[in-house]
C-alpha positions in Angstrom: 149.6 28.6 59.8 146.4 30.5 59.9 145.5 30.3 63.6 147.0 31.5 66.5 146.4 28.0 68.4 148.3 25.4 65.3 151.3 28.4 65.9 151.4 27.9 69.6 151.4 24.3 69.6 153.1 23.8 66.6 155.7 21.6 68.7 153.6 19.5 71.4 151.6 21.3 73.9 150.2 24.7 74.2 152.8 26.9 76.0 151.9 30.5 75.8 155.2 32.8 76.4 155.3 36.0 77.9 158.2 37.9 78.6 159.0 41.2 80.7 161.5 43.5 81.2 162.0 46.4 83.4 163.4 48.0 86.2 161.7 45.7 88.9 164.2 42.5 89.6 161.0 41.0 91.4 159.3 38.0 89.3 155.9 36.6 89.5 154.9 34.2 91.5 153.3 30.5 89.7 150.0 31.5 91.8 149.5 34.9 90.2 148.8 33.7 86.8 145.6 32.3 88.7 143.0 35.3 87.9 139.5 34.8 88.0 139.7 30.9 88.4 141.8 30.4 85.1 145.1 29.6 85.4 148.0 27.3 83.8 148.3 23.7 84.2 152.2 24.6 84.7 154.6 27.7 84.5 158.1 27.2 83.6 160.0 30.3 85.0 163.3 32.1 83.2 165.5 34.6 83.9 166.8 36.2 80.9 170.3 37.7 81.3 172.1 40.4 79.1 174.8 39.7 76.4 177.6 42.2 77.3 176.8 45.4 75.9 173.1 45.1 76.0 171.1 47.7 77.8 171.2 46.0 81.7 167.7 45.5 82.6 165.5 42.7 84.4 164.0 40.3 81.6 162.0 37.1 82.2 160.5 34.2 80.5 157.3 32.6 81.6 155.8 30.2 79.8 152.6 28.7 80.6 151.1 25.2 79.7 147.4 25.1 78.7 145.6 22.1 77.6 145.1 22.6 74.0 141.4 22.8 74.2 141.5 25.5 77.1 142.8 28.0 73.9 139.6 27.7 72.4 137.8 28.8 74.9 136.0 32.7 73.8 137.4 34.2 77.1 141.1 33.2 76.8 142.3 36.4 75.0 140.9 38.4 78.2 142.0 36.4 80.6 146.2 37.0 78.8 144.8 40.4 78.3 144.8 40.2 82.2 148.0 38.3 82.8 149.8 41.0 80.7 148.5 44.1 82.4 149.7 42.2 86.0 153.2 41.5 85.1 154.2 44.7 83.1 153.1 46.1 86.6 155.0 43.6 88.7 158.1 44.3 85.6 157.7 48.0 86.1 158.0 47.7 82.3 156.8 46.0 79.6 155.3 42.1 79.1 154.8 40.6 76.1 153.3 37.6 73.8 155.4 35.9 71.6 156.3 32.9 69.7 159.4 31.0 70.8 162.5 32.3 69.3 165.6 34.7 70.1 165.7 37.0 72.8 168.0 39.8 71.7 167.3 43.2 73.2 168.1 44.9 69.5 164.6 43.0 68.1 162.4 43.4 70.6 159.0 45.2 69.0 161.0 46.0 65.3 158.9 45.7 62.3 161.1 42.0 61.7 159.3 40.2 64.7 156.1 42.1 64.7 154.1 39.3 63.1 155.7 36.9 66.1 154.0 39.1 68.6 150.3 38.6 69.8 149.9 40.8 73.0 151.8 43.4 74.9 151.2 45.7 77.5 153.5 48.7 78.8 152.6 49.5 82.6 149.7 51.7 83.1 148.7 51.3 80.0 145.5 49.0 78.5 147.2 45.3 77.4 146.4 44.9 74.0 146.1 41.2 72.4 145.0 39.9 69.1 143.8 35.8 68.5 144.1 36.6 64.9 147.4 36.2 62.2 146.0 38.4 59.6 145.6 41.1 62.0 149.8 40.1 63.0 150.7 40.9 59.6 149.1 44.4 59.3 150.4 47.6 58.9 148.5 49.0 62.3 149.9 46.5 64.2 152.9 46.6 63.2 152.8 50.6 64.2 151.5 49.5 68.3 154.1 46.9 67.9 156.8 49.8 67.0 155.4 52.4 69.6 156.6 49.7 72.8 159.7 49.7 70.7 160.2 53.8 71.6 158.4 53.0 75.2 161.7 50.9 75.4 164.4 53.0 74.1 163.0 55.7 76.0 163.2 54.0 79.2 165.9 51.8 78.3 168.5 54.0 76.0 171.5 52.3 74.9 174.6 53.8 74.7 177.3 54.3 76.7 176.7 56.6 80.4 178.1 59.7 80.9 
């Protein structure tokens, strides 16, 4: 697959997913993906939970429903850009783009699934996204993709406590 739009809607419609995790157990809200009069035709809401053992921490799934066409459109990599820097806020953590697949706290941002990611933002910090696969499969990416990985471990060590 070449483009980012045949990957999202390899299977039907064009669902975007973004997950976060954090400290912050608070989620958003179907209404706050509605920024500057672009929003989802529908968001399907998750709550990710921890296998025992992982590293305890608030995770959610949001995935949101566009008409195909609407990723075409020049603006639709700010306006994620946007919706990334807005939950990793709400998360107190991190928010992400990705492709569907496994949720498992050890791959989250390792160079394995850096070519499934497409955005990310840590709070405070500028969201970052890329429309383009080639860019996916680089080397530079694949070092932003491995710097949220030691944003995580730092906040997020695993191990047992004290």
């Amino acid at each position: 697959m070449s483009s980012l739009k045949e990957a999202i809607t390899w299977s039907g419609p064009a669902v975007v997913i973004l997950f976060t995790i954090g400290r912050a157990e608070s989620r958003l809200e179907e209404g706050e993906f509605d920024i500057s009069g672009t929003r989802p035709d529908e968001v399907g809401l998750y709550e990710m939970s921890s296998e025992p053992g992982e590293t305890p921490t608030a995770a959610w799934e949001y995935d949101l429903t566009f008409e195909e066409g609407r990723l075409d459109d020049p603006d639709f990599p700010a306006y994620l850009r946007e919706c990334l820097r807005i939950a990793s806020a709400r998360a107190e953590g991190i928010a992400w783009l990705t492709f569907e697949g496994a949720f498992h706290f050890d791959h989250l941002f390792t160079d394995d699934i850096a070519d499934q990611i497409y955005g990310y933002c840590v709070a405070g910090e500028e969201p970052v996204v890329t429309w383009d696969r080639e860019i996916m499969k680089s080397d530079r990416w694949k070092g932003g993709v491995r710097g949220v990985r030691a944003v995580l471990d730092s906040a997020f060590p695993t191990g047992e406590p004290d």
